[in-house]
C-alpha positions in Angstrom: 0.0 0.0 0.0 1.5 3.5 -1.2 1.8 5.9 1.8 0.4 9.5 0.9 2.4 12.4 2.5 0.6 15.3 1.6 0.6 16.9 5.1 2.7 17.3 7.5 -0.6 16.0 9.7 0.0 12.6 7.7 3.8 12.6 8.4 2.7 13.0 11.9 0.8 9.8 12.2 2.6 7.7 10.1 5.4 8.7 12.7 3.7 8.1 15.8 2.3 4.5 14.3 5.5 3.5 13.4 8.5 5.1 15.7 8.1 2.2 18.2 9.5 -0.3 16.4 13.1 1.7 16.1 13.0 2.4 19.9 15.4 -0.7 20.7 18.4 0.5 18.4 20.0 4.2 18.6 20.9 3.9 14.9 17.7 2.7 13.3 15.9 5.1 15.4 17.8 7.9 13.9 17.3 6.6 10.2 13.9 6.8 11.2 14.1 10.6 12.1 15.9 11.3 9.1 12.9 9.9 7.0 10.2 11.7 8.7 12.2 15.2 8.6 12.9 14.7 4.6 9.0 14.1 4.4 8.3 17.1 5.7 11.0 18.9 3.8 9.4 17.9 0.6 6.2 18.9 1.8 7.5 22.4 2.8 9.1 22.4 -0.5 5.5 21.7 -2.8 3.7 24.5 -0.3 6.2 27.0 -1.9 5.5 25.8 -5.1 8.8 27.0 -6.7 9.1 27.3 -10.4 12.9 27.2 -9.5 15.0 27.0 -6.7 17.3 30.0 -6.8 20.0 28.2 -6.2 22.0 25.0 -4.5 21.9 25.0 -1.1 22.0 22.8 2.1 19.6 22.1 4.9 21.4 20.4 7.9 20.3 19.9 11.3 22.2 19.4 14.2 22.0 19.1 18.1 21.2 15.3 19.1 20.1 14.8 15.5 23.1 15.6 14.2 25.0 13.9 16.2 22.8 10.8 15.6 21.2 10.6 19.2 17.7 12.1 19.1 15.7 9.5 21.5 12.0 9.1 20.9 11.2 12.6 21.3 13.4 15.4 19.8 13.3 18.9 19.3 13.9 20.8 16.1 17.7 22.1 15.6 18.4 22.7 11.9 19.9 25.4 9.9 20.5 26.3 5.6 23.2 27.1 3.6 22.6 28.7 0.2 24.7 29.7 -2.6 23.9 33.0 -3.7 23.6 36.6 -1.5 20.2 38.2 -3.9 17.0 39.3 -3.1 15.2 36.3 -4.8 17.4 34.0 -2.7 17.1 35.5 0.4 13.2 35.7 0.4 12.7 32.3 -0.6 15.3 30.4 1.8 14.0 32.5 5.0 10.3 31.4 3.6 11.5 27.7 3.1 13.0 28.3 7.1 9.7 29.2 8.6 7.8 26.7 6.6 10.3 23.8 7.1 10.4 24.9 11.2 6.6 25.1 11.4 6.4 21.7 9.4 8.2 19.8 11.8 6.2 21.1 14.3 3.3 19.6 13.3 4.9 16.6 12.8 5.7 16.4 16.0 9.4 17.9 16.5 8.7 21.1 19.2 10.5 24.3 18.6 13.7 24.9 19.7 13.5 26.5 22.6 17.1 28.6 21.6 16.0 29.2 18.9 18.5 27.1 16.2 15.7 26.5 13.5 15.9 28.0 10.1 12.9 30.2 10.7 15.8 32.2 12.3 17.6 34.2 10.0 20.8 33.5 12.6 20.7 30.0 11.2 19.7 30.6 7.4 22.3 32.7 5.5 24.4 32.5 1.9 27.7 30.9 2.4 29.5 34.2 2.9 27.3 35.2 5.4 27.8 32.0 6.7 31.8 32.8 6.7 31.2 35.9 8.4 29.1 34.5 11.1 31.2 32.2 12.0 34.4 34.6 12.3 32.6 36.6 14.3 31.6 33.6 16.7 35.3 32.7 16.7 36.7 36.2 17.6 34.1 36.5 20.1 34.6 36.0 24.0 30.9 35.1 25.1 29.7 32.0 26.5 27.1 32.2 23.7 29.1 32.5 20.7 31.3 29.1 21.9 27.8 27.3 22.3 26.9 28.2 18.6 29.9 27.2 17.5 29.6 23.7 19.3 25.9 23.5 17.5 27.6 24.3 14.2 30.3 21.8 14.5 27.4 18.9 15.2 25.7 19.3 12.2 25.1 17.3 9.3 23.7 17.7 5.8 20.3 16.2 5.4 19.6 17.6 2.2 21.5 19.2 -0.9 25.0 20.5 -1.0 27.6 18.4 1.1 30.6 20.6 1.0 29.3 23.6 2.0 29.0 22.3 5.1 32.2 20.7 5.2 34.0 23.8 3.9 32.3 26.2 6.9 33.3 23.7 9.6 37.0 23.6 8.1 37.1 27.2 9.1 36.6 26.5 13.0 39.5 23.7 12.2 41.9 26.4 10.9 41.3 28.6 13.4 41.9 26.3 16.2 44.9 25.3 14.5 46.3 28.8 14.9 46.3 28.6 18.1 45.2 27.3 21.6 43.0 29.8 22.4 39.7 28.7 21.4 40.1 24.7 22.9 40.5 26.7 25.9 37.5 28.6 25.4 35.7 25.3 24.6 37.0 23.5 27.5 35.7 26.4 29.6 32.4 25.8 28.5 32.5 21.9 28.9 33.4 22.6 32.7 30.0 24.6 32.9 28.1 21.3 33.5 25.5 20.4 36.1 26.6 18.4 39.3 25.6 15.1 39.6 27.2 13.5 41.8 28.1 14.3 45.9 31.2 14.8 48.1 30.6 11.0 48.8 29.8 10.0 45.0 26.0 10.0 46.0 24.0 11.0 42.9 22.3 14.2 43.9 18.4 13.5 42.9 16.0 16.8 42.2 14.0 16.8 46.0 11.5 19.2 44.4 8.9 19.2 41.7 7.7 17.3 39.0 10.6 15.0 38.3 11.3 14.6 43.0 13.6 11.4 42.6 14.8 12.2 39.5 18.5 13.1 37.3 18.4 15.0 34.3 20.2 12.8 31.7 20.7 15.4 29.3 22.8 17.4 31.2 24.7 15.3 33.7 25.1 12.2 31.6 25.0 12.9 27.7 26.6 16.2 27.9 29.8 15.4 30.0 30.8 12.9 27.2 28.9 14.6 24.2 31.1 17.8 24.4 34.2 16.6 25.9 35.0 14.4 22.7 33.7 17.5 20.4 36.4 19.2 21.8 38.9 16.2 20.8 37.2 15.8 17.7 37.6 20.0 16.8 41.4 19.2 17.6 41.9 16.7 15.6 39.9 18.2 12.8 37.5 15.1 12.1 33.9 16.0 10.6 32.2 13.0 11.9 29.8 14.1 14.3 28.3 11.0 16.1 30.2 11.1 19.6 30.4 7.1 18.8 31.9 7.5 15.6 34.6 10.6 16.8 35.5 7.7 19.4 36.4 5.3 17.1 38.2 7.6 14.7 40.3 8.6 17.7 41.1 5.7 18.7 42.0 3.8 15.3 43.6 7.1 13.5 45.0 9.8 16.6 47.0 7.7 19.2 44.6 8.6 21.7 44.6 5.8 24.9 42.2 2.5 24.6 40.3 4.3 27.7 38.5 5.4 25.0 36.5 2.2 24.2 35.5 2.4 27.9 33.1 5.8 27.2 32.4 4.3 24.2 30.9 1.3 26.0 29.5 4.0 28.3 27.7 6.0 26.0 25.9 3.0 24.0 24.6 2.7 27.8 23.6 5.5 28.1 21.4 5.8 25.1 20.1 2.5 25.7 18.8 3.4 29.5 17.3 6.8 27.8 15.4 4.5 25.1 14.0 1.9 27.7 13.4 4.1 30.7 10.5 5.9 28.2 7.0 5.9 29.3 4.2 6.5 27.1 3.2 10.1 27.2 6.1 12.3 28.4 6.8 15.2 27.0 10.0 16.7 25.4 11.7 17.9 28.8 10.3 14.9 30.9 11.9 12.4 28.4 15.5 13.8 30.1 14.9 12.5 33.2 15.1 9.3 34.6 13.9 7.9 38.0 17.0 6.6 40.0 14.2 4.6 41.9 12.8 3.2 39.1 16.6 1.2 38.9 17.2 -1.4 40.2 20.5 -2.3 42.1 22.8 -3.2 39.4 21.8 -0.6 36.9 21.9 2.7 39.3 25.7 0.9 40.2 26.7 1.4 36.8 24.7 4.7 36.1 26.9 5.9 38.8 30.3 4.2 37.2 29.1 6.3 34.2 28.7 9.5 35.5 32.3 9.0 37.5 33.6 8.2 34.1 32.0 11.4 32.6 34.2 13.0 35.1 37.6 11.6 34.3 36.7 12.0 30.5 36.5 15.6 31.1 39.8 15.7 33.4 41.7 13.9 30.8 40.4 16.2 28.0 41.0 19.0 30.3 44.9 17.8 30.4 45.7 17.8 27.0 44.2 21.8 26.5 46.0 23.1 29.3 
């Protein structure tokens, strides 16, 4: 039976009858994403109704997506590339932003609540604007301009032009290359992490609120790892952007020490506990947290290995920039 994907309201519910299947593998789930998100893209695209697009161009997302660790519920965090700096260009890429953002909102993806969607002109630009953006992110000495430059280096093409992406991101490469200064600046931000775990290695539960009893995963699991191995991956100037795959590249190509395989064993845990600790009707910020009652002996053990391994992983990275 031919599927018809003529709304995004169809893409929706093809999604939502389907995702469960994927939820026991990281990788097939995210294959899965990537179909529904092209869906809507070429719905977006036939509601424009373009008698030509102006020029090539790429739409990429990034965040968890681009990294290839979205869990059952994600968030939008995509940007475009286009060719050509012209009137014609400019109107219909910020159009094919808004529609593409408000798309994969009804089909399930909520906004991003920063605000990295191509609806925002910050993330929809010609190359050379692109160029200029990101210089200006480099040269700046905000907390806000290393975060978009960790976004930027995450993402990956998921339609059109390849090596515009791949040219842009060689710029952060060359810069750090010149110099020390901006791994610092990374590693400054990576130490800006929530605290997990006690004086006496006692994971430190929310006692308040809506998730009482609970750790948010997000930000005292996944991001620990997530941007500690950016910041080795930036270094070593690889454009791979699954935190799995800059593992392995590090370890087989860069000398780095078989540690390594130890977070990498870490990690696939981690995704796997997010994935099987989902209950039916969370929403986008409940799906971070998980119950450290709900575990049982042997799991919250190991969750707690892993967040003292998220530690060390940052100490060692840590090392090697200073």
């Amino acid at each position: 039976m031919c599927e018809n994907f003529d709304t995004y309201e169809s893409i929706k519910n093809w999604k939502d009858s389907n995702i469960f299947q994927y939820l026991t593998d990281t990788n097939t789930l995210n294959h899965f994403h990537d179909r529904v998100m092209k869906r809507v893209f070429n719905v977006a695209l036939k509601r424009l109704k373009p008698l030509n697009i102006p020029c090539t161009f790429t739409w990429f997302i990034t965040g968890s997506g681009g990294r290839f660790e979205q869990g059952l519920i994600s968030d939008q965090d995509h940007g475009i590339i286009f060719a050509e700096e012209s009137d014609e260009a400019n109107h219909f890429f910020y159009h094919l932003g808004e529609e593409l953002s408000n798309g994969l909102y009804k089909a399930g993806y909520p906004y991003c609540e920063g605000k990295v969607m191509s609806s925002n002109p910050l993330w929809c630009k010609p190359v050379n604007g692109w160029k200029e953006q990101l210089s200006h992110w480099v040269k700046e000495e905000t907390w806000e301009a290393i975060r978009y430059l960790q976004i930027f280096y995450d993402a990956r093409v998921l339609v059109g032009n390849e090596p515009f992406l791949c040219n842009l991101k060689s710029m952060i490469n060359q810069q750090q290359e010149q110099g020390q200064r901006l791994l610092i600046r990374f590693m400054e931000n990576v130490m800006l992490v929530k605290k997990v775990l006690g004086p006496f290695g006692q994971i430190i539960i929310e006692e308040n609120g809506d998730h009482k009893g609970s750790v948010d995963m997000k930000q005292s699991a996944f991001i620990p790892y997530v941007n500690a191995i950016r910041i080795l991956a930036i270094k070593e100037g690889l454009h791979e952007t699954s935190t799995l795959e800059r593992i392995n590249v590090l370890i087989k190509e860069k000398g780095y020490p078989k540690e390594l395989e130890t977070y990498h064993a870490n990690f696939l845990k981690l995704l796997d506990l997010r994935n099987n600790s989902y209950r039916s009707g969370r929403s986008y910020e409940e799906s971070h947290y998980l119950s450290i009652k709900g575990l049982d002996k042997d799991r919250k053990k190991e969750f707690k290995r892993i967040l003292k391994d998220g530690k060390k992983l940052n100490s060692y990275v840590q090392a090697i920039i200073d």
